[in-house]
C-alpha positions as CSV (number, residue, x, y, z in Angstrom):
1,X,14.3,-0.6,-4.1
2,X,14.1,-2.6,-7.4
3,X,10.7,-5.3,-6.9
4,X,8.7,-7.4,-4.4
5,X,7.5,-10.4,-4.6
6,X,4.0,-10.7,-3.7
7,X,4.8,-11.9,-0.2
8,X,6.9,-8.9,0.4
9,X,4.3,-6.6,-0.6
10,X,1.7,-8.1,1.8
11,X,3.8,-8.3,4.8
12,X,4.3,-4.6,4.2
13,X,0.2,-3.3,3.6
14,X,-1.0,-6.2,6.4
15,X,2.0,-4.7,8.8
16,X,4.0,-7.4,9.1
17,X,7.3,-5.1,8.1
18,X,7.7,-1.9,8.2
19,X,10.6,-1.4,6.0
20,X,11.9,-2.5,2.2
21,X,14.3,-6.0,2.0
22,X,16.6,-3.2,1.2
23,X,16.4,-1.8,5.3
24,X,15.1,1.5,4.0
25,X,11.5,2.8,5.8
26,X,8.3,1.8,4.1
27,X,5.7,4.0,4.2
28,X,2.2,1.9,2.9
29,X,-0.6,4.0,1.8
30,X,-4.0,3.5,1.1
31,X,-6.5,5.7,-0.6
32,X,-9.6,7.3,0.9
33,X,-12.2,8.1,-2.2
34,X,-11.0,5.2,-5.1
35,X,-13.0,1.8,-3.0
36,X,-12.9,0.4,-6.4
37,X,-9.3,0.6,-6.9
38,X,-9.1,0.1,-3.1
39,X,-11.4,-3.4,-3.5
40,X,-9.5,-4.4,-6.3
41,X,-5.8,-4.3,-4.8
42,X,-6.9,-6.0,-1.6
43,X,-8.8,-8.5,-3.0
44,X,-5.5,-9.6,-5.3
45,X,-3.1,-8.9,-2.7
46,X,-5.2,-11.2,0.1
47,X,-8.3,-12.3,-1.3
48,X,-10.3,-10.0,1.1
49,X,-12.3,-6.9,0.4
50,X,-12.0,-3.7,2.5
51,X,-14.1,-4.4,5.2
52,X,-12.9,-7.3,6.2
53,X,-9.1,-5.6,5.7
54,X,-10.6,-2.7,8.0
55,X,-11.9,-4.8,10.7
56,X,-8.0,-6.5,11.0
57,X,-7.0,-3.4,11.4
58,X,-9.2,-2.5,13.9
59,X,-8.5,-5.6,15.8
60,X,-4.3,-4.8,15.1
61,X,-4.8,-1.3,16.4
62,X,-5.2,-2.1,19.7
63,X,-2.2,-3.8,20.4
64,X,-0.2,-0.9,19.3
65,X,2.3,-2.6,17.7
66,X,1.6,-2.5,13.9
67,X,0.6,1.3,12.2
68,X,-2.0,1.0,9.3
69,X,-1.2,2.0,6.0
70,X,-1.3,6.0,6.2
71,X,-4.4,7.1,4.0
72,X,-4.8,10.2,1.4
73,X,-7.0,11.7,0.4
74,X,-7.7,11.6,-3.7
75,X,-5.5,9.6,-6.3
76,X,-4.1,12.6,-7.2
77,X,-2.9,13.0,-3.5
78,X,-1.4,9.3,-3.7
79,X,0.4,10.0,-6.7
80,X,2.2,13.4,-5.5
81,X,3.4,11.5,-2.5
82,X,4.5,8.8,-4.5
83,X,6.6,11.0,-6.9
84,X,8.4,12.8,-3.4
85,X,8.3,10.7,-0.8
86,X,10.4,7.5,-1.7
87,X,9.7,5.6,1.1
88,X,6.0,6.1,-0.2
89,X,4.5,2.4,-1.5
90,X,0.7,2.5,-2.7
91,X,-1.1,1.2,-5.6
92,X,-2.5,2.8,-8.5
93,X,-4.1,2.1,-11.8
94,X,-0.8,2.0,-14.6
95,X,-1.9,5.1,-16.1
96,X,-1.2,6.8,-13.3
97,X,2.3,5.7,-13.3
98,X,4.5,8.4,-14.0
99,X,8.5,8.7,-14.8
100,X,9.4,9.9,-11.2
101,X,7.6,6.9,-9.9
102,X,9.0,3.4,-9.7
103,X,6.8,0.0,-9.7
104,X,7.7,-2.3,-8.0
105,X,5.0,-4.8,-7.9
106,X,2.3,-5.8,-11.2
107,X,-0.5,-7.9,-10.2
108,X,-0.9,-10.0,-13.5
């Protein structure tokens, strides 16, 4: 996987795909304790803050079609799974980017 484009990226953490352009599984994550960073991503990626991004998925859950983005725990969680799980895709603050890690998406 080299980038998305922002399009790509939503259609992955609102459900819309469920794997890379490239064909390979996607596996969207969101974190449980960091509602700043959490606020923050969602409200550049969609313009919505988390509640409103929960209660879609509330509504999307019933249809059992689309899965949520799987959730962890702590950043520190998010960024393990990130550095061994290649079809992991979640967002973190850049100083959490580390060398095993591959970004593939910088909101400006």
């Amino acid at each position: 996987m080299e980038v998305l484009d922002k399009k790509g990226l939503i259609n992955l953490f609102m459900g819309k795909y469920s794997a890379f352009p490239n064909g390979k599984q996607a596996t969207p994550i969101d974190i449980e304790v960091e509602a700043k960073l959490k606020a923050e991503f969602y409200q550049a990626l969609v313009g919505l803050p988390p509640a409103r991004v929960n209660a879609y998925w509330s509504r999307l859950k019933f249809s059992g079609r689309v899965k949520p983005p799987e959730i962890e725990l702590t950043i520190d969680d998010v960024k393990q799974r990130l550095e061994e799980d290649e079809s992991a895709l979640a967002y973190v603050y850049e100083s959490y980017v580390t060398d095993k890690m591959k970004v593939v998406y910088r909101f400006d």
